[in-house]
C-alpha positions in Angstrom: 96.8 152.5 68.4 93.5 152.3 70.1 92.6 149.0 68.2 95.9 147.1 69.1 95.2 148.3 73.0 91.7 146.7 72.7 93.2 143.6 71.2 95.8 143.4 74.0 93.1 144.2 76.5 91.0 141.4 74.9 93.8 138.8 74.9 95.0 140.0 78.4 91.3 139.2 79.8 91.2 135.4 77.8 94.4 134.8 79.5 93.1 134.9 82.4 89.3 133.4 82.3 91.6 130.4 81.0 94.1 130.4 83.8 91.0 130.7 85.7 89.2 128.0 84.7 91.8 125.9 86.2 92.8 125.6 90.1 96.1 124.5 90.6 96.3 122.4 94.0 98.1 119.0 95.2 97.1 115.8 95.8 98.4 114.2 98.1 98.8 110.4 98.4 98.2 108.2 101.8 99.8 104.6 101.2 98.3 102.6 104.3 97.6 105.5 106.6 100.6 107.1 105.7 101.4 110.0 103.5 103.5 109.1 100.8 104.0 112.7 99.3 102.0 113.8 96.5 100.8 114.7 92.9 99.9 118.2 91.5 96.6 118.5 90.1 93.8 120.9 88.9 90.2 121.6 89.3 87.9 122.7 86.5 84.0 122.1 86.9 84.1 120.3 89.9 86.2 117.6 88.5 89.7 117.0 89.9 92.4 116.2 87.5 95.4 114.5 88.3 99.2 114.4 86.5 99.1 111.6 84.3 102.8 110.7 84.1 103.0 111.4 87.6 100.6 109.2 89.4 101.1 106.3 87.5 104.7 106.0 88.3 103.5 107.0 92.2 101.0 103.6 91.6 103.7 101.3 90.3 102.9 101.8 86.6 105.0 102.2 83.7 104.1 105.2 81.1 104.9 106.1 77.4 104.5 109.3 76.1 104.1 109.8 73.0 104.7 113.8 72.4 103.6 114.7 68.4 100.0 113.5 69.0 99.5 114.2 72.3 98.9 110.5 74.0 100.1 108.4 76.5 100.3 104.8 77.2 99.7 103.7 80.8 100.8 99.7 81.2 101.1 97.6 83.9 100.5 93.4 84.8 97.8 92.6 82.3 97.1 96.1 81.9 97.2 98.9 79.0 95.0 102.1 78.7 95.8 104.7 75.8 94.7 108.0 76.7 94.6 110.9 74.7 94.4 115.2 75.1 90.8 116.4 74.7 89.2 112.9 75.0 87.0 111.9 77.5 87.3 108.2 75.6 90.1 105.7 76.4 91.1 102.4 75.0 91.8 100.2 78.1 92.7 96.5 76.8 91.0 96.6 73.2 87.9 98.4 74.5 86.9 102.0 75.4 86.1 103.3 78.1 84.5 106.8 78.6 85.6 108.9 81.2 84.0 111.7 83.4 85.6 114.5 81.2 88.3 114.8 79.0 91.8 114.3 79.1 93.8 117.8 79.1 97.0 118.9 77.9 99.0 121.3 80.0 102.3 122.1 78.4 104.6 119.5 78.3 102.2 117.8 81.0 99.0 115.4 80.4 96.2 115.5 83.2 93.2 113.0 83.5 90.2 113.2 85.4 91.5 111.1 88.8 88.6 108.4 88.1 91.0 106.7 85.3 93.2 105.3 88.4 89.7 104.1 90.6 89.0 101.8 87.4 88.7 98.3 89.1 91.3 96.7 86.3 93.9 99.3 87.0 94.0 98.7 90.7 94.2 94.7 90.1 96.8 95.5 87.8 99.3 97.2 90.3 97.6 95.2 93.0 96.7 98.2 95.0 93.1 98.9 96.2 92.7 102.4 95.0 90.4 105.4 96.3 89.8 109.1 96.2 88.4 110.5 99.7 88.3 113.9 100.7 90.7 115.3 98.2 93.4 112.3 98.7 94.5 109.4 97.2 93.9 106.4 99.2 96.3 103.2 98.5 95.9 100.2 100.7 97.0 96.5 99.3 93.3 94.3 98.4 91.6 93.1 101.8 88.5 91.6 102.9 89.0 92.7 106.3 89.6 95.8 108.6 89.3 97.4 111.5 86.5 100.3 111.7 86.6 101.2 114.7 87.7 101.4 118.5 85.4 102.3 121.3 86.6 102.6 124.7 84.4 103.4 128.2 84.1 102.6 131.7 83.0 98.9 131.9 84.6 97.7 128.5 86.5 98.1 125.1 85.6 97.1 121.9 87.5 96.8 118.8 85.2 96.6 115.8 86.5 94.8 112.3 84.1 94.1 108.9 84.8 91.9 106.7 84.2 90.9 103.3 83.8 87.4 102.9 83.4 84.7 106.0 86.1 84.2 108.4 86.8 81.9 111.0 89.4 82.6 113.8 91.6 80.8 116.1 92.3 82.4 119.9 95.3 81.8 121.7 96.8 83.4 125.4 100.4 82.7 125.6 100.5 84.8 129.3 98.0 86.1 130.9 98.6 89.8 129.4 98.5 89.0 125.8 96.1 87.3 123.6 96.5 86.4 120.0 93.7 85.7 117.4 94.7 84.3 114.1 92.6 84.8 111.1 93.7 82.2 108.6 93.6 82.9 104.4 92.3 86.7 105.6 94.1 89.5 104.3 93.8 92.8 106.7 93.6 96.1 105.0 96.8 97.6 106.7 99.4 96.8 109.4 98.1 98.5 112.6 100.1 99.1 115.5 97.7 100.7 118.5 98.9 102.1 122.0 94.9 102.7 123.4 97.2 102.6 127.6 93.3 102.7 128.4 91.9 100.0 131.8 91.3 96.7 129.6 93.3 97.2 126.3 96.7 98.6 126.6 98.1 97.5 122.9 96.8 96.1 119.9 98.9 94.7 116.7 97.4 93.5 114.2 99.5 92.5 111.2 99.9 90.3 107.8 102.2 87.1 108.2 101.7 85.1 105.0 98.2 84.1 104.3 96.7 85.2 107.5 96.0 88.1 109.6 97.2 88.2 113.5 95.9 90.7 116.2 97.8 90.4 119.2 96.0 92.5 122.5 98.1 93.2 125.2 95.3 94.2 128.4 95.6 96.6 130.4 95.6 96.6 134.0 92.1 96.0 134.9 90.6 93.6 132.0 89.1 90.3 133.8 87.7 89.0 130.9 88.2 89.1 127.4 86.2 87.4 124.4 85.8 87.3 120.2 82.5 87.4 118.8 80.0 87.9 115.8 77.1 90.6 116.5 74.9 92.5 113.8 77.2 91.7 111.0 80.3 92.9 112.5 83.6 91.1 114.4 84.1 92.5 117.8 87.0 91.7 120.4 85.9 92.9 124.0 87.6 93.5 126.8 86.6 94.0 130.4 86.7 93.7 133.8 83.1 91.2 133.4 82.0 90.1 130.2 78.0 89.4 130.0 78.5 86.0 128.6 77.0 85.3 125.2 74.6 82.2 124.8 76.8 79.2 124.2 76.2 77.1 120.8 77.1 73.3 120.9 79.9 74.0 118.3 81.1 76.8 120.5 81.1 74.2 123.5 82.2 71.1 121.6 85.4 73.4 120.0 86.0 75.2 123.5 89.1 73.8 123.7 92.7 76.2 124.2 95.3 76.4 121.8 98.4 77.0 121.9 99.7 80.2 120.3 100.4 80.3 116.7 104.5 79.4 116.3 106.3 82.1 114.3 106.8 81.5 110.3 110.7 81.3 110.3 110.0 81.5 106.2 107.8 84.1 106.5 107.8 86.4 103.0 104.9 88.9 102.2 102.6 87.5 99.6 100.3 89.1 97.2 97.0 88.8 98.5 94.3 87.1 96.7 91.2 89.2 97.4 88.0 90.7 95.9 88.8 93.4 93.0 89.1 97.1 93.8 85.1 97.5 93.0 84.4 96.4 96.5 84.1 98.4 99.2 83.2 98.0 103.4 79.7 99.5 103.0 78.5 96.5 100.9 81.0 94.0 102.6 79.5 90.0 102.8 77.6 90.0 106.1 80.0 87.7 108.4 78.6 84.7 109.9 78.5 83.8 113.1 81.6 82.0 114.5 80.0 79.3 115.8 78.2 78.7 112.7 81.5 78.2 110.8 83.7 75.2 110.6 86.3 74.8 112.0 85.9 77.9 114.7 88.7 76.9 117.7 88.2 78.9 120.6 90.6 79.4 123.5 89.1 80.4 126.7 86.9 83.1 125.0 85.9 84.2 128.8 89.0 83.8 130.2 89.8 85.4 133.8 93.3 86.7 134.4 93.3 85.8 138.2 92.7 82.2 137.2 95.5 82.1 134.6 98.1 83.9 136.6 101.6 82.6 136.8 105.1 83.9 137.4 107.0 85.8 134.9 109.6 84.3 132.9 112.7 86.3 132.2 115.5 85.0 129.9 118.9 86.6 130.7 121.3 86.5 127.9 125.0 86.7 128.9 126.3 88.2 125.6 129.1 87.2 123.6 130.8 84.0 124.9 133.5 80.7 124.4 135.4 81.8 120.7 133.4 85.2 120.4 135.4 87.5 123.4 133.1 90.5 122.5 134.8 94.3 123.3 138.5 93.7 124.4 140.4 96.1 125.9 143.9 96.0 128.3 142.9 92.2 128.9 139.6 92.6 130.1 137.2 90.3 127.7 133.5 91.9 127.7 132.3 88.4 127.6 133.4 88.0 131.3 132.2 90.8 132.4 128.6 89.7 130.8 128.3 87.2 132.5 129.8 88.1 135.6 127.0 90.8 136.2 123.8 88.3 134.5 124.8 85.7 137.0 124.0 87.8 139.6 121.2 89.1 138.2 119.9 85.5 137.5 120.6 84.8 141.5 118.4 88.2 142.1 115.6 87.0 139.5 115.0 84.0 141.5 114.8 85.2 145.0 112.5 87.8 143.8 110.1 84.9 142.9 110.7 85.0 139.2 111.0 82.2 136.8 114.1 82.9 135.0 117.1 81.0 132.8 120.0 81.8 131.6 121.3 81.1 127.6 124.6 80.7 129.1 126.1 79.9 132.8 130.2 79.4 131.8 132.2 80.3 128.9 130.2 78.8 126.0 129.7 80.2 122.7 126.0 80.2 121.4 124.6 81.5 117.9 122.4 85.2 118.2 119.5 83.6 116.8 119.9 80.2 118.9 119.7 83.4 122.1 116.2 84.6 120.7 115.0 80.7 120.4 115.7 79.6 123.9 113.7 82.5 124.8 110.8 81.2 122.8 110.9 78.2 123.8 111.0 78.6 127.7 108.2 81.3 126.5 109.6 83.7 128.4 107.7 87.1 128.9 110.9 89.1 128.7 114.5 89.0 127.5 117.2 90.7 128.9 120.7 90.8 126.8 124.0 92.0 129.1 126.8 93.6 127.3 129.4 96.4 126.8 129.9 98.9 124.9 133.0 100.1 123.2 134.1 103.1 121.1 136.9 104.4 119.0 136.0 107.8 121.1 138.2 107.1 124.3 135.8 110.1 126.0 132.8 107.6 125.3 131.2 106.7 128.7 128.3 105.6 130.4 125.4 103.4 131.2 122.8 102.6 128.1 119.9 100.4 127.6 118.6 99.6 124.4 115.0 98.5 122.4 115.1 97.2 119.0 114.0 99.6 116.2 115.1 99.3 112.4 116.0 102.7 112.6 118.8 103.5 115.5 118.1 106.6 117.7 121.9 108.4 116.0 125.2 107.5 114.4 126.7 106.1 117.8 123.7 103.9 118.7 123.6 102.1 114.7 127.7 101.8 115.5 126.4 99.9 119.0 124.1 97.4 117.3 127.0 97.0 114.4 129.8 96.5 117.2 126.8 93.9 118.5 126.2 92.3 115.2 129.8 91.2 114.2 129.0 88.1 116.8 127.6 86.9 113.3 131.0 86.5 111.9 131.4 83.6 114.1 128.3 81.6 113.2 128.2 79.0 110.1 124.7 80.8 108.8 124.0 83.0 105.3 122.8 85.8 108.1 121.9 87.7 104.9 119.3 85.4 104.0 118.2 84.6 108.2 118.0 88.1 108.8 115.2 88.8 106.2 113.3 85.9 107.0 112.9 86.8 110.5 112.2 90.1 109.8 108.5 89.8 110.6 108.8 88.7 114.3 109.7 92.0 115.7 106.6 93.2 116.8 105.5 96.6 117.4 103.5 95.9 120.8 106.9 94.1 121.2 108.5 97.3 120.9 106.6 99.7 122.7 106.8 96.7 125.9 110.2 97.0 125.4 110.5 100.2 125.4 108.7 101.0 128.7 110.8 98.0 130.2 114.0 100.0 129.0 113.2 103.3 130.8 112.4 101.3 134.0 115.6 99.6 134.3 117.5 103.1 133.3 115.8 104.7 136.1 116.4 102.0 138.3 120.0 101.7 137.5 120.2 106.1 137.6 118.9 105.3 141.6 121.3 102.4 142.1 124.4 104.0 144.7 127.9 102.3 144.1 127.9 102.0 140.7 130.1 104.9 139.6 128.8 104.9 135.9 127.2 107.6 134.3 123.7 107.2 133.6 121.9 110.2 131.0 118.2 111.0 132.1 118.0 112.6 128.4 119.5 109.9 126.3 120.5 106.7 127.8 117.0 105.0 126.6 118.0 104.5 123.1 116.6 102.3 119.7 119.0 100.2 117.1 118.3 97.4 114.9 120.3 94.2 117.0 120.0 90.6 115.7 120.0 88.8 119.0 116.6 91.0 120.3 115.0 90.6 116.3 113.3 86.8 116.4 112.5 87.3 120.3 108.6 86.7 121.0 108.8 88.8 123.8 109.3 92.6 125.0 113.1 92.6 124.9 115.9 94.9 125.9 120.0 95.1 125.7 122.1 96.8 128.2 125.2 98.3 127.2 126.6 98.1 131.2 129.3 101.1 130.2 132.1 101.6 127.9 135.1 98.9 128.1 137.2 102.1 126.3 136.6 103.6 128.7 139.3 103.7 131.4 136.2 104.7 134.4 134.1 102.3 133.0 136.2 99.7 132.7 137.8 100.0 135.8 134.6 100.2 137.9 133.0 97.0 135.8 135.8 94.6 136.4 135.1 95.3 140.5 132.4 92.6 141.8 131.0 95.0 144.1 129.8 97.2 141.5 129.0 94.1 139.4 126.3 93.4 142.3 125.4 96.8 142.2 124.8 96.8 138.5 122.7 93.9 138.8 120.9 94.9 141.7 120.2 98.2 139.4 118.7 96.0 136.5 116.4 93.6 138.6 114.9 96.8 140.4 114.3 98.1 136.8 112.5 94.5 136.1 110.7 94.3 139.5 109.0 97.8 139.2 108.0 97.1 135.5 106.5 93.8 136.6 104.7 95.0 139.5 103.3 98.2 138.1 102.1 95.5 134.8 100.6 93.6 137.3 102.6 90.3 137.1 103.3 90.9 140.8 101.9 92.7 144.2 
């Protein structure tokens, strides 16, 4: 008896050095700055294991497992390993590899040391640039250039990029807020949207369209001055209210010439990047050459003042509906009438104010969503303002709402808003399908957040506005959905849902031209006192 409660002692006390030998934990898995959930994992002398199966599939490759011997195939583009329990040696394409421990068995799991998914061939097999940093995976898609850092203080602020191999880049300022540098065939590590609301940089975007890289800055209040240069190695964009002016080259003087901003890809698709393989990494990036030693380097106004480039803002106001498309109909009352009723006014209102302003529609005339967000473009205008009304199947649906485009809608009612919007589609001779996807890329965030702040002026302008007789919600009146007609505007851009045409209230106080004035006087208080506190006016 004593012997079998020794053995049981004995077996009890392996059982448990071996369980713990091993540290169960997670890790979890950031795809471009964001977590992306993650994979369980263990710990045994130092070394981190990861599931096999698991993060393979998490990475975008396909496994085999192969149960009676204990081995599984790992394949993706060009790309097989064979790994197998208690082996530290693989057989990647033909040829072993040796890694850091071996591979273990777990039940009906298989766990490798998490070096196997750094190797440079797996990472330029599922086109991911893979790393392991403080106890997380780290996916971004290959780059040869990204942003390190951001430094903000009282006379200036810098954004700070490396880069990998040498870049030139193009500098644009389409109003006298925003500036644009394009980075052709560059390939940015990840899709940035920044919101610094700090004296000379209020916004910064900087995002992959195609084969090149585009920051856009939108400055904040006080920046004078703003310029792109090469220093120490590194790419810096500074901002200011003075810039000490750097020591003019002649290429820098002979290419001093603006240029225009870069015009939206209308066939814009993402494309795998061609860069350097997964080996490479920012502490041994290419030193970057100067950009005035590079050719061709075009430069637009790297100094340039605000004061001198001032001009008035250009609105576009966008009647909705119109001609064959009625919009909302209810008891005889067309929306389209009432939307243009109320953005006439507002156009009238616009001008006095000392605005530069058109109007996509002056009279009963039918005009395509996206040919809306192109006469925007094209006058360049610095914001778009759609009219409508809303409608529900809920009769006890009321009320004043103004709307930024997000691809995800605030709730249930305001994606049934941009649907009701949408159907304007079904009288355009277009595969919107095909459109829709294409212009998918020129909703900017900076865009957004503009429009946003834009929207909760105008609501609180419209909240203040006596006469009107609508309800206006301080909690959620300010709301997000995905609408065509704001999606391929260059611009901050907002819709206003004036009030419900189901609604008896609503509908009764819309179709009076006093509170048509009213509504308009509402909305071009909203657009003043955004304007004026942005600066465009005193």
């Amino acid at each position: 008896m004593r012997q079998l409660f020794r053995a049981c002692c004995v077996g009890l006390l392996l059982l448990f050095s071996a369980l713990a030998s091993y540290a169960q934990n997670q890790v979890p898995v950031f795809v471009s700055g964001k977590k992306q959930g993650h994979v369980s994992a263990l710990t045994k002398n130092g070394i981190t294991y990861v599931d096999l199966q698991k993060t393979a599939r998490k990475l975008g490759a396909s496994v085999e497992l192969f149960a009676r011997s204990k081995q599984m195939k790992i394949t993706a583009r060009g790309f097989y390993a064979i790994l197998t329990a208690h082996l530290p040696e693989i057989i990647q394409n033909a040829q072993t590899v040796v890694l850091p421990a071996p591979v273990l068995a777990e039940g009906s799991s298989m766990y490798t040391p998490v070096e196997f998914f750094l190797l440079p061939q797996f990472g330029q097999a599922v086109g991911k640039e893979i790393s392991f940093v403080n106890g997380a995976l780290e996916v971004e898609r290959p780059f040869d250039f990204a942003r390190t850092d951001t430094l903000t203080g009282p006379e200036q602020d810098q954004l700070v990029f490396s880069s990998r191999k040498k870049i030139t880049w193009t500098t644009a300022s389409p109003n006298p807020h925003t500036v644009v540098v394009t980075f052709p065939g560059v390939t940015i590590k990840r899709d940035e949207h920044l919101r610094l609301k700090t004296n000379f940089i209020s916004a910064v975007s900087i995002a992959q369209e195609r084969s090149d890289a585009i920051m856009r800055v939108v400055l904040g209040k006080k920046a004078g001055q703003w310029k792109m240069e090469e220093e120490d190695g590194k790419i810096y964009f500074r901002a200011g209210k003075t810039l000490a002016p750097a020591p003019a080259t002649k290429a820098e003087v002979a290419q001093s010439t603006p240029v225009s901003a870069p015009e939206s890809k209308d066939d814009f698709e993402e494309m795998p990047a061609q860069t350097p393989s997964a080996t490479a990494v920012m502490k041994t990036a290419t030193p970057v050459m100067s950009a005035a030693a590079q050719t061709p380097v075009m430069k637009a106004a790297p100094q340039a003042t605000i004061s001198e480039a001032r001009k008035k803002m250009r609105i576009m106001v966008d009647p909705g509906h119109g001609g064959k498309d009625p919009g909302a109909v209810r008891s005889r009352v067309r929306e389209k009438e009432l939307n243009l009723a109320v953005s006439k006014e507002l156009y009238k209102l616009l001008q006095k104010g000392g605005f530069e302003v058109k109007i996509t529609r002056d009279n009963d005339t039918f005009i395509a969503l996206s040919d809306r967000s192109k006469k925007a473009n094209t006058f360049k205008a610095d914001l778009f303002v759609s009219i409508h009304t809303n409608a529900s199947k809920n009769k006890n649906a009321n009320g004043f709402e103004v709307y930024f485009r997000s691809e995800k809608a605030t709730d249930k009612e305001a994606a049934e808003t941009a649907a009701l919007e949408n159907e304007a589609m079904q009288y355009e001779e277009v595969h919107y399908n095909f459109v829709d996807a294409l212009l998918q890329s020129l909703a900017k965030n900076e865009y957004i957040n503009e429009s946003s702040k834009v929207a909760g002026y105008v609501r609180n302008a419209v909240y203040k506005q006596p006469g009107i007789g609508i309800a206006v919600s301080q909690n959620n009146s300010v709301r997000q959905a995905n609408f065509y007609v704001l999606k391929g505007v260059q611009s901050p851009a907002i819709l206003i849902e004036m009030g419900y045409i189901s609604s008896n209230k609503d509908r009764g106080r819309l179709t009076q031209s006093a509170v048509q004035k009213r509504m308009a006087q509402g909305i071009y208080d909203g657009i003043r006192n955004y304007a004026k506190n942005e600066g465009w006016i005193k």
